[in-house]
N, C-alpha and C positions, 0 to 999 in steps of 0.2 A: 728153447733147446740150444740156441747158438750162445745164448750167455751161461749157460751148463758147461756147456763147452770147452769154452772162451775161460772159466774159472778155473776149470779140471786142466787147461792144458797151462795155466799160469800156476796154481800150485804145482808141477809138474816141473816147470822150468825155475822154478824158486830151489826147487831140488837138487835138481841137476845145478844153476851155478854153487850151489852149496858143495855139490859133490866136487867141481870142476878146483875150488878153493881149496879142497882137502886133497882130494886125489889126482894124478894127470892123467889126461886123456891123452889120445893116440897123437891130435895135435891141436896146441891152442895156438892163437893169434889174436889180434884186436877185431878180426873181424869173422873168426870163426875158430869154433869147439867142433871137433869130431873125436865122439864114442864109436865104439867097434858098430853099432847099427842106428846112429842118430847122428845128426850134421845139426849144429844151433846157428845158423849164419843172422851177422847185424848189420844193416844197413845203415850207415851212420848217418849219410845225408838226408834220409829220410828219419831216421831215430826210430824203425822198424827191426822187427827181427822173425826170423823164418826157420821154423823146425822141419828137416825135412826126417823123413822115417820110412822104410819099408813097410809096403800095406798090399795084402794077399788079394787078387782079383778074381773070385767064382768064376767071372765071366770067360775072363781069359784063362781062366786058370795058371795064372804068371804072379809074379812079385815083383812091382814096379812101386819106385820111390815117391811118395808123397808128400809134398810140400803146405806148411801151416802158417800162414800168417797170424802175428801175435804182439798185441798191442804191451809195451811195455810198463809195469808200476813205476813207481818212483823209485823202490828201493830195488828192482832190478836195474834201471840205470845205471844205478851204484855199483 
C-alpha cells in the first residue's frame, strides 16, 4: 500500500513541477512552490522533499495541514 502511495504521490508531483514550469504559482523559490492549497517544500541538504496539503479530520472535525515526505526520481531533480 505505501508503494501505491509513494507512486500516486510521485506521479502527482511530476505534475505539479510540470504545472509550476508553465504556469506561476503564488510563490516560487529554490526551496519552496506554494499553490493556493499545497506547499512542495525541498530540502536540499538532505535531497528530500515534503508536500504538505490540507487533510479533513472526522475525529476532530477540523482541517489541519499534512505533511508527505517524498523520495525524489532523477528527473524530478532536474
Amino acid at each position: 500500500m505505501q508503494q501505491i502511495i509513494n507512486n500516486h504521490f510521485s506521479l502527482m508531483l511530476d505534475k505539479l513541477l510540470q504545472k509550476a514550469l508553465e504556469e506561476k504559482p503564488e510563490f516560487i523559490n529554490k526551496e519552496r512552490v506554494n499553490y493556493e492549497c499545497l506547499f512542495i517544500d525541498y530540502d536540499g541538504k538532505r535531497d528530500d522533499i515534503f508536500i504538505t496539503f490540507p487533510a479533513y479530520s472526522r475525529r476532530t472535525e477540523r482541517t489541519t495541514w499534512t505533511q508527505y515526505q517524498l523520495d525524489l526520481t532523477p528527473q524530478q531533480k532536474k
